[in-house]
C-alpha positions as CSV (number, residue, x, y, z in Angstrom):
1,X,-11.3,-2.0,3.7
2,X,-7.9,-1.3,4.6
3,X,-6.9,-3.2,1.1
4,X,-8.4,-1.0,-0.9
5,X,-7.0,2.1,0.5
6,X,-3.8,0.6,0.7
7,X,-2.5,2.4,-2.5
8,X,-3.4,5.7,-0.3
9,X,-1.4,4.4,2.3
10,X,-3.6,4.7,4.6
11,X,-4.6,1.2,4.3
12,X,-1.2,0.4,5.0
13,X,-1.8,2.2,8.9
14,X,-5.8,0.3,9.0
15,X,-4.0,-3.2,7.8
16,X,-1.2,-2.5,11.0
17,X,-4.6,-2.4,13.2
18,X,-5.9,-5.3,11.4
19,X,-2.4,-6.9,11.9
20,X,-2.4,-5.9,15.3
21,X,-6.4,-7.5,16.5
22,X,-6.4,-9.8,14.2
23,X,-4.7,-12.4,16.2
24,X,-7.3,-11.6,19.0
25,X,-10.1,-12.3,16.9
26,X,-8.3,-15.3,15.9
27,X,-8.1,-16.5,19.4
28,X,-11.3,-15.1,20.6
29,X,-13.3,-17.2,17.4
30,X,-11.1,-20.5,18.4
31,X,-12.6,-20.3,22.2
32,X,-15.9,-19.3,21.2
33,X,-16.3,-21.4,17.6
34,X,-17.5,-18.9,15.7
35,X,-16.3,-17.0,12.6
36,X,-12.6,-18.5,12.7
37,X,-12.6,-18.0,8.8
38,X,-13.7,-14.2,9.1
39,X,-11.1,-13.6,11.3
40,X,-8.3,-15.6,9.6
41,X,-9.9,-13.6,6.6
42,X,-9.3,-10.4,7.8
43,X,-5.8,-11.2,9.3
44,X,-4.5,-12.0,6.2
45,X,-6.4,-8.6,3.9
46,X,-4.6,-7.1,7.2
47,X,-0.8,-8.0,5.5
48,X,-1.8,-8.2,2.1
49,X,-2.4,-4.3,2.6
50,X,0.7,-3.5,4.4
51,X,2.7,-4.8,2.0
52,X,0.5,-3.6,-1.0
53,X,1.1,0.0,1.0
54,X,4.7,-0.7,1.3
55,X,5.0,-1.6,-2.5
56,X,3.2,1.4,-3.5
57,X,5.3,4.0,-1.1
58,X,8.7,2.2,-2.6
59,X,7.6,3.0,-6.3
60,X,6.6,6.3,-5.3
61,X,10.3,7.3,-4.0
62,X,11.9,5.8,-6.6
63,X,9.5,7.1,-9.8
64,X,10.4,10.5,-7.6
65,X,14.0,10.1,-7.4
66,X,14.1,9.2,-11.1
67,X,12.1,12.0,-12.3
68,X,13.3,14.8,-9.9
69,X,14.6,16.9,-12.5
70,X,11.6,17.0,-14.3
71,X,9.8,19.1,-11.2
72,X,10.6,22.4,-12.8
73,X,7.9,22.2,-15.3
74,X,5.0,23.6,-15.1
75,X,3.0,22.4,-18.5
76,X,1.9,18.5,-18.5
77,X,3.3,18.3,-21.9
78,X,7.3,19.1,-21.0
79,X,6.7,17.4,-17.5
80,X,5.5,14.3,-19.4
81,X,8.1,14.6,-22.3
82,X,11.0,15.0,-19.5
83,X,9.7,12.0,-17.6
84,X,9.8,10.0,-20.8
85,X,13.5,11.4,-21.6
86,X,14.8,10.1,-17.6
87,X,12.8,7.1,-18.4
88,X,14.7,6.6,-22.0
89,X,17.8,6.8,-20.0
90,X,17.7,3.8,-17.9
């Protein structure tokens, strides 16, 4: 679950959790023998969602930062032609 919210980032703060019991469930499968792979599973969704959540807040400061003079507008159409224009820049 927490991977596909992670572009929310809120997956990011469910895959810390996941991150967090997963090595329990790790350790509590290896005792009992059951459902190892579901927890290694799980452990490693866990991560891939923090750093899919980290990814996704680092391109949203920096597509913010590029584009930050472009805020002013309030049609789509200058908004979009200004974002184009920073983008043209670069």
């Amino acid at each position: 679950m927490a991977l596909l919210t992670s572009p929310v980032v809120v997956g990011g703060a469910l895959g810390v959790i996941g991150l967090v019991l997963g090595p329990f469930a790790v350790r509590t499968a290896r005792r009992t023998g059951a459902g190892r792979g579901m927890a290694l599973t799980g452990t490693v969704l866990s991560a891939l969602a923090v750093v899919a959540a980290a990814v996704t807040v680092v391109f949203a400061v920096w597509f913010a930062d590029l584009t930050r003079d472009c805020y002013e507008y309030r049609e789509v159409g200058q908004w979009t032609q200004c974002v184009q224009q920073q983008f043209d820049r670069r």
